[in-house]
Every structure is written in C-alpha cells, then in structure tokens.
N, C-alpha and C positions, 0 to 999 in steps of 0.2 A: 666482584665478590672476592675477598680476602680468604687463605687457608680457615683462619677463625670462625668465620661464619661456617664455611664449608666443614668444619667440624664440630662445632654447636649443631649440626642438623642433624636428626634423630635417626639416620640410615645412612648416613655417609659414609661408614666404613664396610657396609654392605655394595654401596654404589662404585665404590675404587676399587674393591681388592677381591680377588679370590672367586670374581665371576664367571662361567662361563654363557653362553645361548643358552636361550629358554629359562634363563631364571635362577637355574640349581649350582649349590656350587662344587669345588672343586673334590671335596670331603672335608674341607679343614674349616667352612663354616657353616651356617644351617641356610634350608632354603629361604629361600624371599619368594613370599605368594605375589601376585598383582596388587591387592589393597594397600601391601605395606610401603609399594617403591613411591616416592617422593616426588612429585609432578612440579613444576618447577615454571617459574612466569618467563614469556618469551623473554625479556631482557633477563634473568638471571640464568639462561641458557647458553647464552655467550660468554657469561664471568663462569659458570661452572665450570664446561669444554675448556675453556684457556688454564683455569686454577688445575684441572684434571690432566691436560699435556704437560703445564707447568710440573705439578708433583713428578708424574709417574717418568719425565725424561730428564726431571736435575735439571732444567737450563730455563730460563726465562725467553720466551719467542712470541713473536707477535700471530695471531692467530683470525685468520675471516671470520668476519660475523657471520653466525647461522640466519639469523632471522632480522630483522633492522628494527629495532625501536618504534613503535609508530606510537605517536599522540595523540590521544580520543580526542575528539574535535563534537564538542559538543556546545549545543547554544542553549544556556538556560532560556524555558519558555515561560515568561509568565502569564500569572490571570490576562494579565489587560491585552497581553499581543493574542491571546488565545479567542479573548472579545474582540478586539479588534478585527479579526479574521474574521470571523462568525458574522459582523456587523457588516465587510464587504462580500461576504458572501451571501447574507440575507438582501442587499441591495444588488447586486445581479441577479439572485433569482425574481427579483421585481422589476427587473430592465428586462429581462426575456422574456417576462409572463406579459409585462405590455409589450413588447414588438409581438409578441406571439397574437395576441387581442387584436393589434391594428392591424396586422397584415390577415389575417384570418375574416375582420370587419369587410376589409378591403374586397378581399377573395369572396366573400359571401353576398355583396353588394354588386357587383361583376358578376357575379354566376346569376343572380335576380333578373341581372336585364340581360344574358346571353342566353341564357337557358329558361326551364320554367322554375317554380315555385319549390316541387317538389327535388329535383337540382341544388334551389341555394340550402332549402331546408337540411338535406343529407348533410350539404360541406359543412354547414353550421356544427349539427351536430359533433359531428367528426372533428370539428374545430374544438368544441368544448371537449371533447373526448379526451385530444392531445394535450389541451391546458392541465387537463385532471392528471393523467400519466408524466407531465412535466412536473407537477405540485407533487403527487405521491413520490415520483424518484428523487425530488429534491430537499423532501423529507425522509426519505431514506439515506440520503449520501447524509445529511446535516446530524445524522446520531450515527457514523462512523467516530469509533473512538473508545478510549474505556473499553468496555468489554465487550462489544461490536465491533466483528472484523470483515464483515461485508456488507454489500445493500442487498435490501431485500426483496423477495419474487412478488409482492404485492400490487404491482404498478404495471407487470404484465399481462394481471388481468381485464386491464381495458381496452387492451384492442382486441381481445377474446369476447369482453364482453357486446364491444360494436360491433366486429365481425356478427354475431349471433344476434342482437340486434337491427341488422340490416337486412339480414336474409330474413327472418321470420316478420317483421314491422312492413308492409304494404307500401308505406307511404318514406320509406327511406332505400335508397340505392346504394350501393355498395360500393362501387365503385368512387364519386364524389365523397363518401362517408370516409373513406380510408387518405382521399386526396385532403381532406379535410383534414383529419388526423397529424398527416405528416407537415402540416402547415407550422410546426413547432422547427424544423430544419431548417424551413430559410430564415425564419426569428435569430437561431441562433448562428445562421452564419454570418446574418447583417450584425447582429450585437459584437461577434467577435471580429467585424472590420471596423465597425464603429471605433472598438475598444484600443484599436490600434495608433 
C-alpha cells in the first residue's frame, strides 16, 4: 500500500495522528466512534503497519508481517460432479440395502432350522425394521444441503417402534427382533471391506 492510497482513505488522518487509547483524541481533533474506524483486509494490514512506521519514523525499514496472505483455495463444484456424487451415493445405498437383505435372508434361514418359527419370524421382522431405519436415514443424509443442515429424528422412531411392537405382539420376541435389527452393522462393515 503506497502513502497515496493511504491518503485517499476516508480516516487516515484520524488513524495516524493526534490518537490516544480508547478512541478520543488529544483535544486538537474530534472523537472517532467505532463505526467510523476503517477495518482494513488482512493483506493491507501489513502495507498499512509498514506505510504507518515508514511515515511517522522518516526512514524506510523493512517490517514482519502481521498476518501472512493466505489464498482461498476453492474448487468450483459443478452440476454434473454434484450428480455425479449423488449417483455414487445412490448406488451404495443399494450395495448396503442388498448386503443388508442377504445377510438378514441368511440369519433368518438359520434361525428357522436352529430355533422355532416364532425365533425366525421376530429376526425377520427386526430385519425389515433395520432396512426401513437404513432407507429413512439415508433419505435423510441425501437432502443435507441447501438449507438443510442436519438429518433428521424421523428414522429413530423405528426401533421405538419394534421395541413397542415386540413387547405388546405375542408372537414376536424382543430379544431376536432387536438382533434382527442390527443385522444392518455387519452389512455395512462387509460393504466397507468389500469397498476396499
């Protein structure tokens, strides 16, 4: 920043001379409120400081930078990478809803011949429980954005709901119903080895 500029600006002779703390000056010029002092961008904080020793000490000196210049480092996003995302994120949510399906098939088929009836039927359910809580959460993350800045409590209510469902239903267990449930966990821990 040159003297020139530094004196084209609308308070510079309020900012060099005749200051003391808190604001007021000395009597020889008027106060300067808050609104009216000059706020100044980090890079012309350092030509100011250097032009403001340079004036007030007569000699030209080289002076440390206050702040260091940083360069906004931004990636334009367009439509199509913004689709494109959206398109890999819509096909993992259909790689985990099937591993979720087959390993759940699996566990439910297994519990038929280890246990009785009333056993696979619970995990079943419990399984489809977890499907539904994975689809509503993964409709909740998929409209973060825009003026959505979190997911939403909608998708907690289904293991409130099976819970409640299991104790009051006769013919459903709570315990394989919940085991069912979390049958969505090892879905996604085999997806994310798979993915590796």
């Amino acid at each position: 920043m040159d003297l020139g500029r530094l004196q084209a600006l609308p308070d510079a002779s309020k900012i060099t001379s005749g200051m003391t703390a808190g604001g007021v000056s000395n009597g020889s010029r008027q106060v300067v409120s808050p609104a009216s002092t000059v706020v100044f961008p980090p890079h012309d904080i350092n030509d100011l400081r250097a032009t403001l020793l340079r004036d007030l000490s007569g000699r030209s000196s080289e002076v440390p930078l206050l702040i260091q210049p940083v360069e906004p480092v931004t990636a334009p996003q367009t439509e199509a990478t913004l689709a494109n995302g959206m398109e890999d994120y819509a096909r993992l949510q259909r790689r985990i809803l099937l591993a979720t399906l087959i390993l759940s098939a699996f566990a439910v088929v297994l519990a038929a011949f280890l246990f009785d009836r009333s056993t696979a039927l619970s995990l079943a359910v419990g399984a489809l429980a977890g499907m539904l809580y994975m689809r509503l959460l993964a409709r909740s993350v998929a409209r973060i954005g825009g003026d959505k800045r979190s997911v939403g409590k909608s998708q907690l209510l289904v293991p409130i709901v099976l819970v409640l469902a299991a104790s009051r239903l006769p013919f459903l267990e709570i315990v394989p119903s919940l085991v069912g449930f979390l049958l969505y966990k090892p879905a996604l821990i085999l997806q994310a080895l798979t993915d590796r």
